[in-house]
C-alpha positions as CSV (number, residue, x, y, z in Angstrom):
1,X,130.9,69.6,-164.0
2,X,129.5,71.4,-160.7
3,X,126.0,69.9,-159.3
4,X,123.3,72.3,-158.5
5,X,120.9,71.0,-155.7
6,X,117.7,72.0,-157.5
7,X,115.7,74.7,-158.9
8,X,115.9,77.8,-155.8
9,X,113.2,80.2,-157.3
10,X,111.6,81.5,-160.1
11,X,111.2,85.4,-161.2
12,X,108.3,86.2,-163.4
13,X,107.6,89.7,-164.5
14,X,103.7,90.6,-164.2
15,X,101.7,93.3,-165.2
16,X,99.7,94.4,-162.1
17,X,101.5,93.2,-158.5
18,X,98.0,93.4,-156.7
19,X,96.3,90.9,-159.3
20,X,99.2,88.3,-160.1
21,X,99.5,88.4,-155.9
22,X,95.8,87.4,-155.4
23,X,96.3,84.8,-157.7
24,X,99.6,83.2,-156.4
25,X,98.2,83.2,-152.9
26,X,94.3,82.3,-153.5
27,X,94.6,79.9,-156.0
28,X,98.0,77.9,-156.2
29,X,98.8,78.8,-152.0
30,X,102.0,80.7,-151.9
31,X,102.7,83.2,-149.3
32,X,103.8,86.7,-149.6
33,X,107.4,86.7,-147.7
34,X,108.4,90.3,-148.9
35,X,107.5,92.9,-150.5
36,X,109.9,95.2,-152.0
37,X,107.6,97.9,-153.7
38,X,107.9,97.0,-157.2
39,X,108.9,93.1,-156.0
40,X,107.2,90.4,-154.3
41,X,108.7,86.9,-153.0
42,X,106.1,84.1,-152.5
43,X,107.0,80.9,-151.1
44,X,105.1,77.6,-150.9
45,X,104.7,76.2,-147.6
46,X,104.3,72.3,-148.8
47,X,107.2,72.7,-150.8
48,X,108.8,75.7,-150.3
49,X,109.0,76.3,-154.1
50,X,109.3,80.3,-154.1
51,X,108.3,82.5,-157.1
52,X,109.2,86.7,-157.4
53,X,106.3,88.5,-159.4
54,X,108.0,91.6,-159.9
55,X,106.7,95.2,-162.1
56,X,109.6,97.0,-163.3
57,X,109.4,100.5,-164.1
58,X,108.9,101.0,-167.2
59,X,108.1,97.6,-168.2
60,X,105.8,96.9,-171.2
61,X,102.6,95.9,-169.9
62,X,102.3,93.2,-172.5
63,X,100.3,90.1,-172.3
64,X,102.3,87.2,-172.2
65,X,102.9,85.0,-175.1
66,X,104.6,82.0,-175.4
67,X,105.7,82.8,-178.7
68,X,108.5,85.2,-177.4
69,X,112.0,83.7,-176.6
70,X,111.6,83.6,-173.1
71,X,109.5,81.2,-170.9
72,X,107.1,79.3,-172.5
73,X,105.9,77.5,-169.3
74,X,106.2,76.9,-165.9
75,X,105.6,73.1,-164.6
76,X,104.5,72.4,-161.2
77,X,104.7,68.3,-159.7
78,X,101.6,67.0,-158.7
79,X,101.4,63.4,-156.9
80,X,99.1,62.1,-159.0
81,X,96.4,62.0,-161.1
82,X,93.6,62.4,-158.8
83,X,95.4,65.1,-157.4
84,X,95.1,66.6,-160.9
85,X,91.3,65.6,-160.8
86,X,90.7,68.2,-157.4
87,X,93.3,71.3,-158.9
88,X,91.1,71.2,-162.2
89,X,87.7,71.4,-159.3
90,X,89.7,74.3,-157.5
91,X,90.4,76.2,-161.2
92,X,87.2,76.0,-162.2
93,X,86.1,77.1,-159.2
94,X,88.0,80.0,-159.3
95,X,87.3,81.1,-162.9
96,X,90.7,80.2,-164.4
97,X,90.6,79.2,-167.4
98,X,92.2,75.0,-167.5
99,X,92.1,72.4,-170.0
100,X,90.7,68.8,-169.6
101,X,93.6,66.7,-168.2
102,X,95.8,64.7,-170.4
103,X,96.7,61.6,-170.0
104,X,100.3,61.6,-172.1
105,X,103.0,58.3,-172.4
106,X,104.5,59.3,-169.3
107,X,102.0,61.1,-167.2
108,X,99.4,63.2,-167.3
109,X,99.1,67.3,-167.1
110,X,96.4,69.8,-166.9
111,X,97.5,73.3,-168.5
112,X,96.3,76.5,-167.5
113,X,97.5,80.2,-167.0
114,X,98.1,83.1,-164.5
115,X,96.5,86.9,-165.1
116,X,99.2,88.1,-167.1
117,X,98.5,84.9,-170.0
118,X,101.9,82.8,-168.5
119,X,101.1,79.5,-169.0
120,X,101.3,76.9,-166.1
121,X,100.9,73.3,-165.8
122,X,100.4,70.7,-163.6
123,X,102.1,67.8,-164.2
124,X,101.8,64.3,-162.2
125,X,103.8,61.4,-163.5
126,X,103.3,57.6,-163.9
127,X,104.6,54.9,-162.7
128,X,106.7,54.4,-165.7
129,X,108.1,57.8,-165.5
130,X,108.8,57.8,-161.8
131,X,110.6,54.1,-162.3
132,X,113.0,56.1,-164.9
133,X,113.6,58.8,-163.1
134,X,114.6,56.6,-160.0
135,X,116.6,54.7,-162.6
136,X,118.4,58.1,-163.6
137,X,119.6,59.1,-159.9
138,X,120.8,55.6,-159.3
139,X,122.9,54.0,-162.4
140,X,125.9,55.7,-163.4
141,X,124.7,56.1,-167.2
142,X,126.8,58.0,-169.9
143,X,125.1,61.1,-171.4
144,X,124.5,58.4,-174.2
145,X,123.3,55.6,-172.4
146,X,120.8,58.2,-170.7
147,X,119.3,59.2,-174.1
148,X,118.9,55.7,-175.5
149,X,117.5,54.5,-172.3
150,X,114.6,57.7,-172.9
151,X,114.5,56.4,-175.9
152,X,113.4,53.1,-174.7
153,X,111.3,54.0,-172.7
154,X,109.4,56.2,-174.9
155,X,108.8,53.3,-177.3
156,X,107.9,51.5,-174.8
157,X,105.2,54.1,-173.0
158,X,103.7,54.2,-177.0
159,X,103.3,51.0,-177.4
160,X,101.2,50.4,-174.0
161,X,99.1,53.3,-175.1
């Protein structure tokens, strides 16, 4: 099977180019790169991670939801927990709705969403996760032996928790 090198961008459709651009830029630090009239590319400069908020003609206008095939949400790395700790401080701060961070079996993740309702999260793994995920690019495991090693793992995160 072909390798692909990584995830290249993301295209989410927004109701209001203005709005969804303030909050790219002001609150998660991406930069405007072009503009296309109803198109926008932003690019992170830390990690050069770029997202296209686009308005198409005629779109709906909806809210987003979640409960529509589709997208259900958009996870972005953090390093760590405290770096969790200071986003949640920088959310608040600019009046976006977040939820308490969540301390899960293999990391922990604060949830919150853009204007248009798309929900977002912050993830930072542990050391348990980062170990397996080291593990994963380094042993030549069968599809099989990769699920029953996630398996173990799993159990294993559980029963430390």
């Amino acid at each position: 099977m072909p390798a692909f090198a990584g995830i290249n961008h993301l295209a989410l459709t927004v109701r209001d180019l203005d709005v969804s651009t303030r909050f790219y830029r002001d609150v998660l630090g991406f930069v405007v790169v072009l503009d296309t009239g109803p198109a926008r590319v932003c690019i992170h400069r830390a990690t050069g991670f770029t997202i296209a908020l686009i308005r198409p003609e005629g779109g709906t206008g909806e809210r987003f939801s979640a409960l529509r095939t589709g997208l259900d949400h958009l996870g972005l790395a953090a390093a760590s927990r405290e770096e969790l700790v200071v986003w949640e401080e920088v959310l608040q701060a600019a009046g976006v709705p977040c939820s308490p961070i969540q301390d899960m079996p293999l990391g922990h993740h604060l949830n919150f969403v853009d204007p248009d309702g798309i929900a977002l999260e912050l993830q930072a793994p542990n050391a348990l996760y980062l170990a397996a995920l080291a593990e994963l690019r380094t042993s030549p495991m069968s599809d099989d032996e990769v699920r029953a090693r996630a398996a173990q793992l799993l159990e294993a995160a559980a029963a430390s928790s």
